[in-house]
mmCIF file of the N, C-alpha and C atoms, coordinates in Angstrom:
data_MODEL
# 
_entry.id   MODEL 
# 
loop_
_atom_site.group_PDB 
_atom_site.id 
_atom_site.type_symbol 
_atom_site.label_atom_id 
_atom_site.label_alt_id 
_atom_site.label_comp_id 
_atom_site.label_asym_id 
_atom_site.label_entity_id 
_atom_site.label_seq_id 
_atom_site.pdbx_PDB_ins_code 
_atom_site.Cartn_x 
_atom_site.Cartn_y 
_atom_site.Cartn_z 
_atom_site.occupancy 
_atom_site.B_iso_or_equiv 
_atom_site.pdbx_formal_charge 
_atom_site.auth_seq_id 
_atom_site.auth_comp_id 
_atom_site.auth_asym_id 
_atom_site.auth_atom_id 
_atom_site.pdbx_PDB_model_num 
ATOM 1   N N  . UNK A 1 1  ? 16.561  -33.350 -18.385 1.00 0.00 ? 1  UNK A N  1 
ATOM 2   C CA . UNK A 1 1  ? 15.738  -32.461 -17.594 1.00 0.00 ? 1  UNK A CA 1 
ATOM 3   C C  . UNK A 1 1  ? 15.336  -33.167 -16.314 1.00 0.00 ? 1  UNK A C  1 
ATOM 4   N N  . UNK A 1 2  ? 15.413  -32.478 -14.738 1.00 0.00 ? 2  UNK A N  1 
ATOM 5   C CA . UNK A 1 2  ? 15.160  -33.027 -13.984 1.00 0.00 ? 2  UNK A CA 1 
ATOM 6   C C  . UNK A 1 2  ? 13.456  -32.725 -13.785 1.00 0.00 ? 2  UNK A C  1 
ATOM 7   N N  . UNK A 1 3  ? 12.816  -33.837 -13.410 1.00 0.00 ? 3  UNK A N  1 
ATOM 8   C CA . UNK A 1 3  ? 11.885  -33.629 -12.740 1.00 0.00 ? 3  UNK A CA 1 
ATOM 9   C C  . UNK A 1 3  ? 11.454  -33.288 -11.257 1.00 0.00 ? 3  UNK A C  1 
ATOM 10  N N  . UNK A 1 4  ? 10.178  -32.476 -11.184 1.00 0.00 ? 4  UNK A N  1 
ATOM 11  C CA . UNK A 1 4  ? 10.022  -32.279 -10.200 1.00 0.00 ? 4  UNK A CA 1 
ATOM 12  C C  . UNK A 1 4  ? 9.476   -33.536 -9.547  1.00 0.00 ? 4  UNK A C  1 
ATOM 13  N N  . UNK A 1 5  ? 9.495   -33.664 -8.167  1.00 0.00 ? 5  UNK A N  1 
ATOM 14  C CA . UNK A 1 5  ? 8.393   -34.590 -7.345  1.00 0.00 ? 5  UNK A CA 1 
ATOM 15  C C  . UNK A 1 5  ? 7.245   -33.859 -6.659  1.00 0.00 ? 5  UNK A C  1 
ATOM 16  N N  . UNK A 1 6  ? 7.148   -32.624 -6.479  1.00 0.00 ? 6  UNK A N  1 
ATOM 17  C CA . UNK A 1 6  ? 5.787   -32.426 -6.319  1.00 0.00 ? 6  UNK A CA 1 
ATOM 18  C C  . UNK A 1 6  ? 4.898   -32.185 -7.080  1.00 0.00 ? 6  UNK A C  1 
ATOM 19  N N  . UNK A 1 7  ? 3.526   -32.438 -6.486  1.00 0.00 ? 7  UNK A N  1 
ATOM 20  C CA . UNK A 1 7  ? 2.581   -32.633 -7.590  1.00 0.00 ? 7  UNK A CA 1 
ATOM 21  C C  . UNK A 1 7  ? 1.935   -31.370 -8.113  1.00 0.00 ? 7  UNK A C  1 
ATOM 22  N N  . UNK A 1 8  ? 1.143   -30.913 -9.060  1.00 0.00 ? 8  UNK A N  1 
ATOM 23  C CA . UNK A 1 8  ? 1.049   -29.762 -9.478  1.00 0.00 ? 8  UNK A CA 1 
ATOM 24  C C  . UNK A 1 8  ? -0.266  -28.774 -8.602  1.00 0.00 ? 8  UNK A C  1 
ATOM 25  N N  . UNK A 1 9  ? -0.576  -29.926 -7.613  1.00 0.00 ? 9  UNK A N  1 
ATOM 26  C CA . UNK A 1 9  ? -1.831  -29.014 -6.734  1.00 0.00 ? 9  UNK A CA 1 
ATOM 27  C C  . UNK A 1 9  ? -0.334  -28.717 -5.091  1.00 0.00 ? 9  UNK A C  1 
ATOM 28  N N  . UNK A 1 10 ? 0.594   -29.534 -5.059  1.00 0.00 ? 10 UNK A N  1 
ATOM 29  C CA . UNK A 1 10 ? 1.727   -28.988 -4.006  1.00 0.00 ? 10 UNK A CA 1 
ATOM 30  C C  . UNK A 1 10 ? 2.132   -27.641 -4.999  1.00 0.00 ? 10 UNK A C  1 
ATOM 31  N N  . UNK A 1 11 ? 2.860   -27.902 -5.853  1.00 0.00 ? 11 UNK A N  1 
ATOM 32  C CA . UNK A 1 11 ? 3.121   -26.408 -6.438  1.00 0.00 ? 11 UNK A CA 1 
ATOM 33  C C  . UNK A 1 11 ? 2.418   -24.897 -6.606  1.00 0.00 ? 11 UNK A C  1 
ATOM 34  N N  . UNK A 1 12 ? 0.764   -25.831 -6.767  1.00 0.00 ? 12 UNK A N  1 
ATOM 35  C CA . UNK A 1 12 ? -0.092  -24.674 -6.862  1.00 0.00 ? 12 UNK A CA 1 
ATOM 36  C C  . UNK A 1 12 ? -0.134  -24.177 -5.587  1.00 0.00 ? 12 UNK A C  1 
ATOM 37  N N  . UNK A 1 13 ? -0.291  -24.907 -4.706  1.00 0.00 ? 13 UNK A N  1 
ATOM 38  C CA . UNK A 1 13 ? -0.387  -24.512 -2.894  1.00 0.00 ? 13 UNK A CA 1 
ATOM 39  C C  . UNK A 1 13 ? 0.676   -23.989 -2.446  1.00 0.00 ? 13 UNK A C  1 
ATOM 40  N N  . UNK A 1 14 ? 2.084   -24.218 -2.630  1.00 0.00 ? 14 UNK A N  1 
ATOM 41  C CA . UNK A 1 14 ? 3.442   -23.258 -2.414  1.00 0.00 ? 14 UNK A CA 1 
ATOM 42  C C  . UNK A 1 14 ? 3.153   -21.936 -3.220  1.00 0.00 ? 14 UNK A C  1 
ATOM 43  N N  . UNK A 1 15 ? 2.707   -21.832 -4.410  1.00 0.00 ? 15 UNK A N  1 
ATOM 44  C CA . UNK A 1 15 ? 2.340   -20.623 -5.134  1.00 0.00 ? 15 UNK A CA 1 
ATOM 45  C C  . UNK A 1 15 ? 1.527   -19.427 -4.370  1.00 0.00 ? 15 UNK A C  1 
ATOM 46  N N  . UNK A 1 16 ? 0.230   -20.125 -4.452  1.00 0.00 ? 16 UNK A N  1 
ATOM 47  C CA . UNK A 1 16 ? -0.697  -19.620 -3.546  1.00 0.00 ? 16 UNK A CA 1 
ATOM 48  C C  . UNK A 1 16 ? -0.052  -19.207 -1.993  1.00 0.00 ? 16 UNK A C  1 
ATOM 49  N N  . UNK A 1 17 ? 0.621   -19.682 -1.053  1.00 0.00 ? 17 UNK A N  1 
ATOM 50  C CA . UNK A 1 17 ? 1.157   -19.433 -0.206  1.00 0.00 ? 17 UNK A CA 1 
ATOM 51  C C  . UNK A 1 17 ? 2.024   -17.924 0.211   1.00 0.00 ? 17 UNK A C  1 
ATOM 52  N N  . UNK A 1 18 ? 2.833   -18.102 -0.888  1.00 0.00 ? 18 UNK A N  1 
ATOM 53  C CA . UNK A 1 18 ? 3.676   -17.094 -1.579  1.00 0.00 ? 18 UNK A CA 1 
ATOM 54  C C  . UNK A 1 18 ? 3.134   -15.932 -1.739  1.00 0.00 ? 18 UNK A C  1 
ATOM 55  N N  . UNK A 1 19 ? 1.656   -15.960 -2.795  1.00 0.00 ? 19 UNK A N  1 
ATOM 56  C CA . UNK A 1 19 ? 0.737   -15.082 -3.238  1.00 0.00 ? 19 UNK A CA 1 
ATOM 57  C C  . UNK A 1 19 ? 0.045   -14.423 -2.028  1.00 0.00 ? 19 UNK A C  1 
ATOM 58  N N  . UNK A 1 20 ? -0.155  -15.223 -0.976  1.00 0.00 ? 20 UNK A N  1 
ATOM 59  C CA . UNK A 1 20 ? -0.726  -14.688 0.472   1.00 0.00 ? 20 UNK A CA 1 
ATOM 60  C C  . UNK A 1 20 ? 0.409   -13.724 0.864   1.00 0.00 ? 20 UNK A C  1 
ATOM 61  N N  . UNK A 1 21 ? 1.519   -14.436 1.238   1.00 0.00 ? 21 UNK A N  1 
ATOM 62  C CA . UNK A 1 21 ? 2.515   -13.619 1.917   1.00 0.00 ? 21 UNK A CA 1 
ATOM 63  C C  . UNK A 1 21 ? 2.622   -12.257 1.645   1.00 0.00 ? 21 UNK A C  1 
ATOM 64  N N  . UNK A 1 22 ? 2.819   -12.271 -0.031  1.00 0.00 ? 22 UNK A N  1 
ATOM 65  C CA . UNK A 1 22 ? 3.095   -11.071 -0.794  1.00 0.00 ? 22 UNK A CA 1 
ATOM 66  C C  . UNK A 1 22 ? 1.925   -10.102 -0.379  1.00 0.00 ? 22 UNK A C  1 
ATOM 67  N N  . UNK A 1 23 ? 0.902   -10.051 -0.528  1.00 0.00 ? 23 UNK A N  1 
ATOM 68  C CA . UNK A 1 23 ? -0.484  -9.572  -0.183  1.00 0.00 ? 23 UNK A CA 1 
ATOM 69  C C  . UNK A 1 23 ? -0.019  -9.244  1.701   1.00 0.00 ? 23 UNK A C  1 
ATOM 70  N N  . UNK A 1 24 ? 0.147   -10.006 2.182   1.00 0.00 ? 24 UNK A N  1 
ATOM 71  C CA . UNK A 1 24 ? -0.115  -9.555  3.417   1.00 0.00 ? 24 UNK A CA 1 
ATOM 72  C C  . UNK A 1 24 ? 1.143   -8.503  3.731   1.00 0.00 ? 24 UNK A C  1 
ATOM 73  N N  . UNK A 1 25 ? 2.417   -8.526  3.182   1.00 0.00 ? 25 UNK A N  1 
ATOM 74  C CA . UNK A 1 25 ? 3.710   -7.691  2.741   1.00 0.00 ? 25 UNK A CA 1 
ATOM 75  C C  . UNK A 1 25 ? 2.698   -6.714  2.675   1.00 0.00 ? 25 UNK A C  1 
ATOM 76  N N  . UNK A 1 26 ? 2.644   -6.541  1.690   1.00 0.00 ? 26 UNK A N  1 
ATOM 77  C CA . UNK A 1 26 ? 1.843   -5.177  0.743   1.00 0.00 ? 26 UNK A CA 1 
ATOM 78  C C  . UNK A 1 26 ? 1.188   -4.286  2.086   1.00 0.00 ? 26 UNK A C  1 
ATOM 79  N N  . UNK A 1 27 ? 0.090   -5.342  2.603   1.00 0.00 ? 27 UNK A N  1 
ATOM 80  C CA . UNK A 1 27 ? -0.548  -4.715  3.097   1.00 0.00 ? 27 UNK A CA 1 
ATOM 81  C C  . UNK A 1 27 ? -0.067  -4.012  4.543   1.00 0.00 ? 27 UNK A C  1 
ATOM 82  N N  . UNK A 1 28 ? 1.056   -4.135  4.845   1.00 0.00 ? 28 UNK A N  1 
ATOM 83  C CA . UNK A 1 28 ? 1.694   -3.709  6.189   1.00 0.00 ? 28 UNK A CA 1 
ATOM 84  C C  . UNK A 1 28 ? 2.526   -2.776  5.620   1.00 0.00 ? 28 UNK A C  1 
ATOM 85  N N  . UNK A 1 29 ? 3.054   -2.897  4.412   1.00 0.00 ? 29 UNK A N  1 
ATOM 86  C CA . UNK A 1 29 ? 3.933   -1.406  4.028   1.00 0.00 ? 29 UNK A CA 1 
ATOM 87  C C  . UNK A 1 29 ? 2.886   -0.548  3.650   1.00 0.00 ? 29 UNK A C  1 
ATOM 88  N N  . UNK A 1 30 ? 1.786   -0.161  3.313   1.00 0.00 ? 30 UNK A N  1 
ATOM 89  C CA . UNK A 1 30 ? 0.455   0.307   2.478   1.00 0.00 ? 30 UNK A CA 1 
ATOM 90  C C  . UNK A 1 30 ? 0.030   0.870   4.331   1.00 0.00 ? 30 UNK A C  1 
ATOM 91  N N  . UNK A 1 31 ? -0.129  0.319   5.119   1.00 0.00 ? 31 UNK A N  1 
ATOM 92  C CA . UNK A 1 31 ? -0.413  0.798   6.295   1.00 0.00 ? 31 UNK A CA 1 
ATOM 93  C C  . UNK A 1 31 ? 0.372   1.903   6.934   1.00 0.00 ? 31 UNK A C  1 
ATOM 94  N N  . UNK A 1 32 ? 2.087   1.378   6.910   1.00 0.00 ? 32 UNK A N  1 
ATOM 95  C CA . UNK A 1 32 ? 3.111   2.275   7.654   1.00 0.00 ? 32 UNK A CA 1 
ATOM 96  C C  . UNK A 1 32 ? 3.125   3.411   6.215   1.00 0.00 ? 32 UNK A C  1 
ATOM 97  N N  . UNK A 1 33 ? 3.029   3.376   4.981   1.00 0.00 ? 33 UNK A N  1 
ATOM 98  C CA . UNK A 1 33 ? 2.497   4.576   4.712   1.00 0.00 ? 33 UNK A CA 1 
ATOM 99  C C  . UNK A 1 33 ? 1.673   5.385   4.968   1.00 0.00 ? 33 UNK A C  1 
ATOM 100 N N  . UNK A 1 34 ? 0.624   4.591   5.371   1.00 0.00 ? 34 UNK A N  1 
ATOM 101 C CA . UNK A 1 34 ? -0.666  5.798   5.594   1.00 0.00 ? 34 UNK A CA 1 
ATOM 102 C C  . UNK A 1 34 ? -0.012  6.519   6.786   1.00 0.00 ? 34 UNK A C  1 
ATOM 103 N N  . UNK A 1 35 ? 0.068   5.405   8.044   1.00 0.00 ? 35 UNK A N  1 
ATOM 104 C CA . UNK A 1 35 ? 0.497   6.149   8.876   1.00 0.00 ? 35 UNK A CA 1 
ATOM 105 C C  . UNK A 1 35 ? 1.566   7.356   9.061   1.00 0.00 ? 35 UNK A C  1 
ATOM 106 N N  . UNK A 1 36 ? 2.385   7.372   8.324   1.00 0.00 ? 36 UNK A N  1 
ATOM 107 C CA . UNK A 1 36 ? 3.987   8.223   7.669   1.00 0.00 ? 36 UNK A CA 1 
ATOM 108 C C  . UNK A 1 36 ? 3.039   9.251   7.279   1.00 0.00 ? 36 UNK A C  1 
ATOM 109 N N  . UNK A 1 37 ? 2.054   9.313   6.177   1.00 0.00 ? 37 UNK A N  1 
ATOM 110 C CA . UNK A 1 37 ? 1.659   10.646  5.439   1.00 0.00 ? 37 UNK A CA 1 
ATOM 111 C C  . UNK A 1 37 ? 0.294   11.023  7.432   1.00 0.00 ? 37 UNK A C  1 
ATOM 112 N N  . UNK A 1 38 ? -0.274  10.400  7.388   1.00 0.00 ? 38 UNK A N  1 
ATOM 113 C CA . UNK A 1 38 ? -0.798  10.643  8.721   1.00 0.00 ? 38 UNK A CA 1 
ATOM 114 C C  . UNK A 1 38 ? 0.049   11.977  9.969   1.00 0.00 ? 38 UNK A C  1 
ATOM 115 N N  . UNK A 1 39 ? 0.914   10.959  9.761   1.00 0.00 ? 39 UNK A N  1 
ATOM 116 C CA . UNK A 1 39 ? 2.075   11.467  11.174  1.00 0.00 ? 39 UNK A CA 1 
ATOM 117 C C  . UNK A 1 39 ? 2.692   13.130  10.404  1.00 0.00 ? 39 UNK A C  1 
ATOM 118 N N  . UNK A 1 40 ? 3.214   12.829  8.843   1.00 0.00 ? 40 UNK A N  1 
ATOM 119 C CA . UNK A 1 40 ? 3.373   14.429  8.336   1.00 0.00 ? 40 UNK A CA 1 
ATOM 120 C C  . UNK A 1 40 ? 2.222   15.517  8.335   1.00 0.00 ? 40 UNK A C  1 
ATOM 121 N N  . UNK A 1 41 ? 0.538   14.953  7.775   1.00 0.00 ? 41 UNK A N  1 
ATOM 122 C CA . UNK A 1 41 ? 0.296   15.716  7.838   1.00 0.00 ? 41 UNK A CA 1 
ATOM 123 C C  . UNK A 1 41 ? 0.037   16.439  9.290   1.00 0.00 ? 41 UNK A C  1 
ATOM 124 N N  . UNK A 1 42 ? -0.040  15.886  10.163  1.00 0.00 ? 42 UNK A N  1 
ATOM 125 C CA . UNK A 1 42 ? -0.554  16.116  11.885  1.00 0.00 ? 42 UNK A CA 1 
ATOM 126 C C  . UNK A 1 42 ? 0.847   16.975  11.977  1.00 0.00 ? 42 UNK A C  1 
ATOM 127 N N  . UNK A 1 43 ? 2.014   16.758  11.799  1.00 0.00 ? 43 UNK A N  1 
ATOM 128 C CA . UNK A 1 43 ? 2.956   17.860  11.766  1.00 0.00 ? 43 UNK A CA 1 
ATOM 129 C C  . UNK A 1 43 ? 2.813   19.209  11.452  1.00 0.00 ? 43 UNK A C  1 
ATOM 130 N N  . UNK A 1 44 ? 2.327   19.373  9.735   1.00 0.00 ? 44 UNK A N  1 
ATOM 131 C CA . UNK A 1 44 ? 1.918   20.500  9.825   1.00 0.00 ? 44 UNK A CA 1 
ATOM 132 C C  . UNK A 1 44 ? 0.521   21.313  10.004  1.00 0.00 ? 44 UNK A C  1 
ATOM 133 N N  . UNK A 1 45 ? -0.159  20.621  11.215  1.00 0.00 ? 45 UNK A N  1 
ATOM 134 C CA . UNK A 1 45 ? -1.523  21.402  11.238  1.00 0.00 ? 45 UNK A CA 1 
ATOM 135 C C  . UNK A 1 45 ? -2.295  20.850  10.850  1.00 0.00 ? 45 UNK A C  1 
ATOM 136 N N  . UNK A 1 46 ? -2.596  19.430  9.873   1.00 0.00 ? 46 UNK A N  1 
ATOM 137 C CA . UNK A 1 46 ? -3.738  19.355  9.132   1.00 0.00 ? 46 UNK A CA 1 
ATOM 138 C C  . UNK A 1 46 ? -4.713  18.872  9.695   1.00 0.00 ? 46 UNK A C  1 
ATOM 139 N N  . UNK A 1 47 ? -4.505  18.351  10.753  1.00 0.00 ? 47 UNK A N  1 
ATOM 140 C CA . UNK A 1 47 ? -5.453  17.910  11.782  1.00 0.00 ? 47 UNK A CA 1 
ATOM 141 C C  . UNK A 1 47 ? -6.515  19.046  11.790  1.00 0.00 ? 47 UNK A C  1 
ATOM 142 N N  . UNK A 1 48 ? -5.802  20.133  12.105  1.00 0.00 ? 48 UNK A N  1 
ATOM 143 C CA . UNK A 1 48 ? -6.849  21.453  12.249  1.00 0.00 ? 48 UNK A CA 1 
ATOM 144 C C  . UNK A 1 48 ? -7.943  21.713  11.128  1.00 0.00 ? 48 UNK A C  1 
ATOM 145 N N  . UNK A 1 49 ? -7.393  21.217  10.051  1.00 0.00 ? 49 UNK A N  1 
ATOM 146 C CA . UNK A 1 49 ? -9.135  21.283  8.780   1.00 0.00 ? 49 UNK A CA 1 
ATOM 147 C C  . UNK A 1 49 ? -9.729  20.141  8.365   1.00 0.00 ? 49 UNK A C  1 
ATOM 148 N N  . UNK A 1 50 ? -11.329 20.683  7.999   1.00 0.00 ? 50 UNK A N  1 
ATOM 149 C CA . UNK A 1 50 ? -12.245 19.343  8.136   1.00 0.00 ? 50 UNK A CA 1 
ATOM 150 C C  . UNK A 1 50 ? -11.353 18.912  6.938   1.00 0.00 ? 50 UNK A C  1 
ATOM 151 N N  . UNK A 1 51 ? -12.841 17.860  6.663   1.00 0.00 ? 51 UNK A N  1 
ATOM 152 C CA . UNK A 1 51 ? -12.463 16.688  5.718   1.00 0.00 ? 51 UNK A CA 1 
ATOM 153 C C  . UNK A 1 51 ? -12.251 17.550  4.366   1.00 0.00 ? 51 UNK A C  1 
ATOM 154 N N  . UNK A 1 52 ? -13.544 18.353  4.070   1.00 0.00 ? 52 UNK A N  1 
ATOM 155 C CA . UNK A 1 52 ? -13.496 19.027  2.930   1.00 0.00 ? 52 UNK A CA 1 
ATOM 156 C C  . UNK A 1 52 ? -12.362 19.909  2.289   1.00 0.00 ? 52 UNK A C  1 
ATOM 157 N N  . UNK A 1 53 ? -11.544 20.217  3.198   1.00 0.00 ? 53 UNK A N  1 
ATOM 158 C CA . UNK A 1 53 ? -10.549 21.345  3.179   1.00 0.00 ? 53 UNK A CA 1 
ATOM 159 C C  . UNK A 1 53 ? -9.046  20.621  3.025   1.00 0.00 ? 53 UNK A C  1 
ATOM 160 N N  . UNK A 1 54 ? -9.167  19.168  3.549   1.00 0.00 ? 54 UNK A N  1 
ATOM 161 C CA . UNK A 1 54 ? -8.153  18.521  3.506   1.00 0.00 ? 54 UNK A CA 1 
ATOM 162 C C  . UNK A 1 54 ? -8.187  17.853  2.103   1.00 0.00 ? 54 UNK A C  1 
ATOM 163 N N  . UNK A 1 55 ? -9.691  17.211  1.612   1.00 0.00 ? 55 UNK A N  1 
ATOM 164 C CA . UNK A 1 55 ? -9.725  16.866  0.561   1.00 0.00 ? 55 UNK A CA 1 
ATOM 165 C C  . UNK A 1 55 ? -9.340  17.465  -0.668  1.00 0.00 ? 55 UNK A C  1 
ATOM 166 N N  . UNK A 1 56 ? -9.877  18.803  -0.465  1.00 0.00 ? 56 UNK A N  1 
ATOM 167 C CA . UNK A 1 56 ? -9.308  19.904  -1.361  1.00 0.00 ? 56 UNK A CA 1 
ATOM 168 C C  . UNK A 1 56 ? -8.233  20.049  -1.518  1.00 0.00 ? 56 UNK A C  1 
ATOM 169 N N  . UNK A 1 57 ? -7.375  20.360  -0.473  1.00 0.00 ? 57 UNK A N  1 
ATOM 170 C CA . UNK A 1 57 ? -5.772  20.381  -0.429  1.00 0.00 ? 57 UNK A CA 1 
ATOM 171 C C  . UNK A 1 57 ? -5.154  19.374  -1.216  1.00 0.00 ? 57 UNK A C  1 
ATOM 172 N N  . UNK A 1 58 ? -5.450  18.100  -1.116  1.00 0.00 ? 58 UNK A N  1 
ATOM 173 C CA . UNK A 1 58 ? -4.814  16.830  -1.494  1.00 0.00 ? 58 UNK A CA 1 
ATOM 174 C C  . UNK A 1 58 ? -4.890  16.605  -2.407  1.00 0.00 ? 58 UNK A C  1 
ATOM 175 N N  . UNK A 1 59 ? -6.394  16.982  -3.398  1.00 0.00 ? 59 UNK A N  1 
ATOM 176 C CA . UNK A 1 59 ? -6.359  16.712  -4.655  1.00 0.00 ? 59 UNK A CA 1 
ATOM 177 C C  . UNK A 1 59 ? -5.441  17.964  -5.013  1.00 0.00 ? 59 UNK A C  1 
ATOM 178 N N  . UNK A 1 60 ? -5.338  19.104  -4.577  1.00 0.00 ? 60 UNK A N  1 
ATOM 179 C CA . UNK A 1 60 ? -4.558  20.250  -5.001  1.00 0.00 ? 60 UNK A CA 1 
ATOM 180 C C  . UNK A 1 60 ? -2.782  19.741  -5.410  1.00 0.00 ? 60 UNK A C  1 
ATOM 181 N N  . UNK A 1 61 ? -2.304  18.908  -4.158  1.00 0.00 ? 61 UNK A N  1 
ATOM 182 C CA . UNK A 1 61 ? -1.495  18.345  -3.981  1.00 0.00 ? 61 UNK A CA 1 
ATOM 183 C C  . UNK A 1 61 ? -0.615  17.289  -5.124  1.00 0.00 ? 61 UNK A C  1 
ATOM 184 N N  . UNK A 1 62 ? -1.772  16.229  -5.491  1.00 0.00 ? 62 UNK A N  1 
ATOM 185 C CA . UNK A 1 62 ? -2.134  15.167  -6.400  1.00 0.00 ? 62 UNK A CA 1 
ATOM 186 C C  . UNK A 1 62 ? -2.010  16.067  -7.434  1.00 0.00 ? 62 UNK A C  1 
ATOM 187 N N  . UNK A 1 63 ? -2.789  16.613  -7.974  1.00 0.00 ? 63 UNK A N  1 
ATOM 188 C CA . UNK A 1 63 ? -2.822  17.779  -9.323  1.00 0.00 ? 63 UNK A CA 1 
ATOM 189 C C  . UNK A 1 63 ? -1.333  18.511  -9.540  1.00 0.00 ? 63 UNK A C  1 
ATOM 190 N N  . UNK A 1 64 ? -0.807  18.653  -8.988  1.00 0.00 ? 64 UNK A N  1 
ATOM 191 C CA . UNK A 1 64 ? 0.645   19.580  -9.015  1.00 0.00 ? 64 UNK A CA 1 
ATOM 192 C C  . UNK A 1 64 ? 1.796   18.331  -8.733  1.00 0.00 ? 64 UNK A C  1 
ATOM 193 N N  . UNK A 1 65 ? 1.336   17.524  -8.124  1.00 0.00 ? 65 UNK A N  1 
ATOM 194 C CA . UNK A 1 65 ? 2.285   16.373  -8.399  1.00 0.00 ? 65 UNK A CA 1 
ATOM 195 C C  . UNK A 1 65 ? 2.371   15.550  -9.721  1.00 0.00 ? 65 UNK A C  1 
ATOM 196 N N  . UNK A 1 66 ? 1.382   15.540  -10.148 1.00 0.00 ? 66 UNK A N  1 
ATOM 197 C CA . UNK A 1 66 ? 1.405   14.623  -11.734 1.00 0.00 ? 66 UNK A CA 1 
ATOM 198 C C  . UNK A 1 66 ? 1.523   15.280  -12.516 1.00 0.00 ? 66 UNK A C  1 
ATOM 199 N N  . UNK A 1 67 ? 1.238   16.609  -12.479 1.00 0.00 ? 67 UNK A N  1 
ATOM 200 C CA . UNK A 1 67 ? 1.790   17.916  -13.768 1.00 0.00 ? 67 UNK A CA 1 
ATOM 201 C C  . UNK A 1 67 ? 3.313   17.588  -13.520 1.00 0.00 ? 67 UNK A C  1 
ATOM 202 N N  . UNK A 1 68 ? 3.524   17.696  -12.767 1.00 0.00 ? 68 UNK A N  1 
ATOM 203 C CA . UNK A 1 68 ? 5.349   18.157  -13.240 1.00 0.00 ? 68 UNK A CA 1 
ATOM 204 C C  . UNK A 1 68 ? 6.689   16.460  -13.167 1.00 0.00 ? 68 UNK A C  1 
# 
């Protein structure tokens, strides 16, 4: 079995590193989604209803999406 030479706080710190990256990944695809459902709904109109009406819609949306 070969050994490693770094020590197990270098490994933990390449880990951790990694663990950042991934997180900061996430968080830039998690953005260009919002923006994507953003940019559709402003396509069709939704800009035009308040919050309440949009909220409504969405859970309407959400609800008919996980039924089927």
């Amino acid at each position: 079995m070969i050994m490693s030479t770094q020590t197990v706080s270098q490994m933990e710190a390449i880990l951790l590193d990694r663990i950042e990256k991934a997180k900061t990944k996430l968080d830039k695809l998690q953005q260009k989604h919002k923006l994507e459902i953003g940019s559709l709904a402003y396509k069709h109109g939704l800009h035009q209803l308040d919050i309440k009406q949009l909220d409504s819609a969405f859970a309407k949306i959400a609800s008919e999406g996980l039924a089927s």
